[in-house]
C-alpha positions, 0 to 999 in steps of 0.5 A: 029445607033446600040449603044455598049455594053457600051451605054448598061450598061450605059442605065443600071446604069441610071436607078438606078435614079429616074425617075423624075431625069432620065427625067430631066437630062437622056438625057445630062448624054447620050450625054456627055458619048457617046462624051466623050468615043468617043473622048477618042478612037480617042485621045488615042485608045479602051482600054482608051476609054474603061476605061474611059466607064467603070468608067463612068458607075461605078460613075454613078450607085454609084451616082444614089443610092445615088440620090434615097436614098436622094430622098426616105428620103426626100419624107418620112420625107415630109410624116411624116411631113405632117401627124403630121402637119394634126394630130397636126392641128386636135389635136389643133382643138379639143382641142379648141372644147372641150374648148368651151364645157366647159367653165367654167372648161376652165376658171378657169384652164386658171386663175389658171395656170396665176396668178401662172405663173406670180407670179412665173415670177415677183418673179424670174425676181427679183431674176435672177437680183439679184442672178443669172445674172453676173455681168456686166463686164469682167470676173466676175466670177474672182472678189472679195471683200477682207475684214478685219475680227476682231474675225470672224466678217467682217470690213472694211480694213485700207488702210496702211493694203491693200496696204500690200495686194497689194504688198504681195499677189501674186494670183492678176492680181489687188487689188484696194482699194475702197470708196465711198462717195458724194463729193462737187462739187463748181464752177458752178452756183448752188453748188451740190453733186456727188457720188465719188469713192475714189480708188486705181489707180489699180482699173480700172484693177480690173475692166476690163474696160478703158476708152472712152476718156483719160487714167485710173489713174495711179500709179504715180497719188497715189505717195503724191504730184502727180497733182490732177486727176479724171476720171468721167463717160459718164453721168457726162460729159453729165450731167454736162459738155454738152458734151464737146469735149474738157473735157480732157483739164477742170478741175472740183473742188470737196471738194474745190480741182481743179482736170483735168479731165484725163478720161470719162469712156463708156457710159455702164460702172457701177461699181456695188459697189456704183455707182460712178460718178468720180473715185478719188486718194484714197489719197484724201479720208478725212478720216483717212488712218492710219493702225488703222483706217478702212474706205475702201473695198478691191476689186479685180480681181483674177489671171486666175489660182487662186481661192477664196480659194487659194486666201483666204489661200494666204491673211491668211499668209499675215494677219499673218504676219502683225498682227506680225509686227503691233501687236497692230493695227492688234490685232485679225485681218484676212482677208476674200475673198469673190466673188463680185456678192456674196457679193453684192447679201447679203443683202436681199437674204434670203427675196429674196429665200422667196419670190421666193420660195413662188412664186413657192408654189403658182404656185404649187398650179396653178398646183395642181387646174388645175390637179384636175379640168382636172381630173374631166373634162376627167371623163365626157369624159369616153364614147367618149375615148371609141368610139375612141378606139373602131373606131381605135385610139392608145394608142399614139393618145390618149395620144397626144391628150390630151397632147395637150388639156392641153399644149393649156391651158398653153400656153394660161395661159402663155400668160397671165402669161407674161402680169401679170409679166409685171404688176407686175414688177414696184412693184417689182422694187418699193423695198424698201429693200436693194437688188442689181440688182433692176435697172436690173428687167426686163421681158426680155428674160431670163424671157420669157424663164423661163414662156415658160418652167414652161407653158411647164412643168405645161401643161405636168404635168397636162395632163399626169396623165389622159393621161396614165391612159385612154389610158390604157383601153380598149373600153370596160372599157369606156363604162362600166363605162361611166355612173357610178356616182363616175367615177375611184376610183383612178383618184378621190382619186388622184383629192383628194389629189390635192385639199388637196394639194393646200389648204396646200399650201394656208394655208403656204402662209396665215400663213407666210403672217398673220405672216408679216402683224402682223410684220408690224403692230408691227414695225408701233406701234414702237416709235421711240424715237423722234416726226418726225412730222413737222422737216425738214432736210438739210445734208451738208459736209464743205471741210476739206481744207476750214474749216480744223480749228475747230474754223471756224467749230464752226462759220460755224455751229453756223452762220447756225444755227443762219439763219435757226432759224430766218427763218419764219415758223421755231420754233426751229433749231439745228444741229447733226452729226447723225439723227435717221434713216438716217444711219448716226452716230459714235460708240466710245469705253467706259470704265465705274469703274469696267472694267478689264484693259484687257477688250476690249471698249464697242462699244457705239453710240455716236453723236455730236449734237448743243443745241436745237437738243433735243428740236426740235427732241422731246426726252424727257429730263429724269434727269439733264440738256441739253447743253447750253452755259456753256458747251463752248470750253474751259469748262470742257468736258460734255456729255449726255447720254441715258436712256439706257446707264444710266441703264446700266452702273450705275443700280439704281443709278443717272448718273448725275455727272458720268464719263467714260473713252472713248477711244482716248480722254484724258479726261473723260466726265463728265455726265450732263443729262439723255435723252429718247433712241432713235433708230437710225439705225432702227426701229425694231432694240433693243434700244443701249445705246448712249452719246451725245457731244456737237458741241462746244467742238466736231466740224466736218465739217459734219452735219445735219441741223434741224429745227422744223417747225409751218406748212408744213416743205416742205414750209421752204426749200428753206429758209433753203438752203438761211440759208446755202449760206448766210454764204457760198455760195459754200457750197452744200447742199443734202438729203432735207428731213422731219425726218418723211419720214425716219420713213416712209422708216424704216415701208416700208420693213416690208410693201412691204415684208407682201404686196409681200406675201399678193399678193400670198396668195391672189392668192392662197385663189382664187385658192382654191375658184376655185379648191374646187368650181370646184371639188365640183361642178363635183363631183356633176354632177357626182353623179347626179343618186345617189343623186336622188335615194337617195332622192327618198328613204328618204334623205331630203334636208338637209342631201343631203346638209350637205353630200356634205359640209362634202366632201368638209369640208374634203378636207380642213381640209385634207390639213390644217394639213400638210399646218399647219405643213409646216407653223411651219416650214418657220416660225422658218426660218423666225424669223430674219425677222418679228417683235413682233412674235414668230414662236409658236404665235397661232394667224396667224396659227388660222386665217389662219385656220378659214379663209380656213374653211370659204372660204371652206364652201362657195365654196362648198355651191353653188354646194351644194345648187345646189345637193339639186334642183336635181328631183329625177324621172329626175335624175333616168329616165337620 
């Protein structure tokens, strides 16, 4: 059978595909056009049939080019696959040869690259926790804090003002009040203690989050007389409830009040302000919530087109205008806006850049080690680069080959990086300081990546300097210089400045390290003011509508007192409101004869304390007497103050029988005694004058109880709780502790933060024992000729010696000196934060100095010693 034409052109078309596509499915392509142009002739006659042919061939060809592009396409990128696959194996395959045939260099970069890679990873595993990562809730860009200022300075807000806010300012979807503060709970077997958070029904809504079971608090829950209700968290009702199912219907009693439980919140639910257990009306704060009175946090969730800046103008004209309306207790008030997570992060964020910052510094210096000893490692490699070239190699290869020899010692270095990290995080998160975010230190992802971009970045930046610089020469540059002794000039000086670097970068972190020790030190000879030793201490909270009269305050307190003194093992009992150290205590506001009408109270620390507190804290009693029972209710107003105060107030002269004017009690106390300063708040902060009530003419329902003990003051605890449930067996009881483990908290931020920087200067001390150590010893081999013929010409020993320490000596002393400076620097910025130093102190800078000359000259003694053994007829006949 003759085919058409059209079979023709078809046959014609079909070739335009590939061939493995024309075997594959030619035959089916034929058979379907010639039964489908023969169909259309018969069904509709030549001229369809034609038509149809003719786009047939058409799609067919246009398909068919298309099919081998693809197909062409395909087959080059396999081929560019497949040889870079093979160069890349070839290329890692070297760079484990050349890793084996030197060992030592190996080893060292490997280490160097490691501890500054986990240094650096631990440091920011802390502060993405703290100041990068979001908040853990909904829109958090979009929360705040709102404060009260007086003068510019920050306070808390009253709760009369913030409901103000919350009616006036419009730039909120929700402004909430917020407290927090452990609360009783009673009714169960053992009365206990729960964190409360004291808020606004509007506060869920500034949260961004319901709860799992039940309903949020509501704004008729805030009217006065509304039931009693409270929504706890998932843990609270595991915890405390077992899980009930039916938690909605119980209740639960806190500070002597029964509350029904409305809500659970979810399980992954943490508010990250003072993490409470249960969210309570704000009405049922025992504190004062007058307009005068400041006791609560504004927080809120701004509007979607609002920012913190609109906000901040908004609550300016709100505060304006208040301060009009309640002049006296607005005088010299504002307001401030601040973002959550920025509010939270404050404390300890400049500690925290610190210590980051110095992390990198040390991972600098990782860098720097590695650089310098890489460099003097491709020195010895002149020769081989030059056969390469010589056989064919291209500039790219080269520098991908070495490339690759340096991103292999990373990746190495980062894996062991990522197992220091993890070492190093539990000490991390063991922070004594008061940074947010601890409970999130983790090496998680965001970590992981960060160690893959700095080994990434450090095996880039270490292999592209001798990279670029020997793929720029010619065979015959290699060659030529393949033997000389000193090797580049420019690669050398550049191998210089790197380990002159690195030893400034030591001498930064030693320097700011000896300044924290010195710190430390300092705080620990501090004297508290009181002998912690053998004083054991119970805090507990009487619910105010239990003991709302004072009278039964006095008795309560009293009737403790009483128990723990006849306890076996305690000498001496007592109570106070405010112990040193715990954060606990009042400030009250003075007026001392000589103050102008005008002039605003002296803020003063005050504390009310029951007889014995000074006997059994151990402050000495400097003039007149203490409290007794002659100081009754009912007795004239008296008071005790500190040395301090005394000096102040009335220089030169006795204090006893003095009185002053406090602000909000009718009557001026009369002074009785003079007794030792003790610092209060902590250990490092400047002694303030202080004044002493006694508890019977100044009762509450919070106090401390303390007792000084004969042995062990752990023993006595337990006698201590039976002392307070014998006079009410309700009454829980929290933060059991000895007065020295406060001490010991207040000396463990100046501990852990000079530990911290101990860790990295360590680190980098090792890498400049590597780095000279390495540098020196290359330096050596290379000069091994010049050495030798020198020798034979004359040079003894010692001269050799001493030439080869002097190299080294100057390197050291070459990065001393803009390490030094640098050092002056940081610890002008760092003043707020050590103790008992100056940033012109000359100690940390010498010992920093001598301890780098020392560690340098031992460094270089080896490999100095090692030039010294050198046969000169040896080294000229090699």
């Amino acid at each position: 059978m003759t085919r058409s034409p059209k079979s023709h052109w078809f046959e014609v078309a079909l070739l335009l595909y590939p061939q493995t596509f024309r075997a594959r499915f030619g035959d089916g392509m034929r058979a379907a056009f010639c039964d489908q142009v023969a169909t259309r002739r018969t069904e509709r006659g030549t001229v369809a049939a034609f038509s149809l042919a003719l786009r047939s061939i058409l799609s067919t060809a246009l398909h068919g080019i298309v099919e081998r592009r693809a197909q062409w396409r395909a087959s080059r990128s396999a081929r560019t696959r497949t040889a870079l696959g093979r160069h890349l194996r070839q290329d890692v395959f070297f760079a484990c040869r050349m890793m084996r045939r030197q060992p030592a260099v190996t080893v060292l970069c490997i280490a160097s690259l490691a501890i500054g890679i986990g240094a650096s990873a631990a440091a920011f595993s802390l502060v993405d926790a703290s100041l990068i990562r979001a908040l853990p809730l909904p829109s958090p860009d979009r929360l705040v804090v709102a404060m009260e200022t007086v003068k510019g300075t920050s306070s808390q807000v009253s709760f009369e003002n913030l409901r103000d806010w919350q009616r006036m300012a419009k730039g909120f979807d929700a402004l909430s009040a917020f407290r927090g503060q452990t609360v009783n709970v009673t009714g169960l077997a053992t009365p206990g203690r729960i964190r409360g958070g004291f808020v606004s029904s509007t506060f869920f809504a500034v949260a961004g989050v319901t709860p799992a079971m039940g309903r949020p608090l509501v704004p008729a829950d805030d009217e006065p007389g509304a039931p009693p209700v409270v929504v706890i968290n998932h843990w609270l009702w595991q915890g405390l409830f077992g899980s009930a199912p039916d938690i909605l219907q119980r209740t639960v009693s806190l500070n002597n009040v029964s509350f029904s439980i409305v809500g659970v919140m979810p399980s992954s639910f943490v508010f990250p302000i003072d993490g409470a257990d249960a969210w309570i009306p704000v009405r049922f704060y025992p504190g004062t919530l007058t307009r005068g009175s400041r006791q609560l946090i504004g927080i809120g969730r701004l509007a979607s087109h609002t920012s913190i800046a609109a906000a901040q103008s908004e609550l300016d004209g709100v505060m304006a205008s208040l301060v009009r309306e309640h002049p006296d207790a607005n005088k010299d008030r504002g307001a401030r806006v601040t973002s959550m997570h920025s509010w939270l992060s404050s404390g300890g964020r400049d500690q925290l850049r610190m210590v980051f910052a110095l992390a990198i510094v040390l991972l600098g210096a990782a860098c720097a080690n590695v650089g310098s000893l890489q460099i003097g490692a491709t020195l010895k490699r002149r020769q081989e680069i030059g056969i390469r070239v010589a056989l064919g190699a291209g500039r790219s290869r080269i520098i991908r080959q070495l490339i690759t020899e340096h991103l292999l010692l990373a990746a190495i270095a980062g894996a062991i990086g990522l197992a220091i990290a993890r070492v190093l995080v539990p000490y991390v998160t063991a922070s004594p300081l008061p940074i947010f975010g601890l409970s999130r230190v983790a090496v998680d992802a965001r970590v992981v990546t960060f160690i893959a971009g700095v080994t990434a970045l450090a095996g880039l930046l270490s292999g592209c300097v001798p990279a670029f610089h020997w793929a720029g020469h010619t065979p015959v540059d290699h060659m030529r210089g393949a033997n000389r002794a000193t090797g580049d000039r420019r690669l050398t000086r550049m191998r210089v400045l790197l380990v002159a670097g690195q030893v400034g970068m030591a001498a930064l972190l030693l320097v700011t390290t000896v300044f924290l020790v010195k710190s430390a030190v300092a705080t620990a000879a501090i004297h508290p003011g009181f002998d912690g030793a053998r004083v054991q201490t119970l805090e507990y909270r009487l619910p105010a509508n239990k003991y709302s009269d004072r009278r039964q305050q006095i008795l309560f307190h009293e009737a403790v007192v009483a128990r723990a003194a006849a306890t076996p093992g305690v000498k001496l009992a007592a109570v106070g409101r405010g112990l040193p150290l715990s954060g606990n205590g009042d400030n009250a506001g003075i007026r001392v004869e000589g103050m102008s009408p005008t002039e605003d109270p002296r803020p003063t620390w005050f504390n009310t304390v029951s007889d014995n507190y000074f006997r059994a804290l151990g402050i000495p009693l400097i003039e007149g007497r203490t409290f007794d029972e002659r100081d009754g209710p009912e007795a004239p107003l008296v008071t005790v103050v500190s040395h301090t105060f005394a000096t102040r107030v009335w220089p030169g002269q006795s204090a006893v029988g003095r009185e002053f004017e406090v602000a909000g009690y009718p009557v001026k106390p009369r002074v009785i005694g003079v007794v030792g300063d003790v610092r209060q708040y902590r250990l490092v902060d400047d002694v303030a004058p202080a004044f002493y009530a006694r508890l019977q003419q100044n009762p509450g329902i919070f106090n401390t109880l303390i007792v000084q003990t004969t042995g062990d003051p752990a023993l006595v605890q337990p006698s201590l709780r039976r002392a307070v449930w014998d006079v009410d067996p309700d009454q829980p009881l929290w933060k059991e502790r000895s007065l020295q483990s406060l001490v010991d908290v207040g000396l463990a931020e100046s501990r852990y933060l000079s530990g911290a920087l101990a860790i990295l200067a360590g680190g980098a001390v090792l890498l400049v024992i590597a780095g000279l150590y390495g540098v020196v010893s290359q330096s050596v081999a290379a000069r091994t000729r010049e050495i030798g013929i020198r020798m034979v010409f004359g040079a003894d020993r010692g001269t050799v010696l001493r030439e080869v320490l002097r190299g080294g000596l100057r390197m050291t002393v070459g990065g001393l000196i803009p390490g030094l400076v640098a050092a002056v620097l940081v610890s002008r910025w760092m003043q707020g934060y050590v103790y008992g130093s100056s940033p012109l102190d000359a100690l940390p800078y010498a010992a920093a100095a001598g301890a780098l000359v020392v560690i340098a000259l031992a460094a270089c003694y080896v490999p100095a010693r090692t030039a010294t053994t050198v046969d000169p007829a040896s080294a000229i006949r090699d």
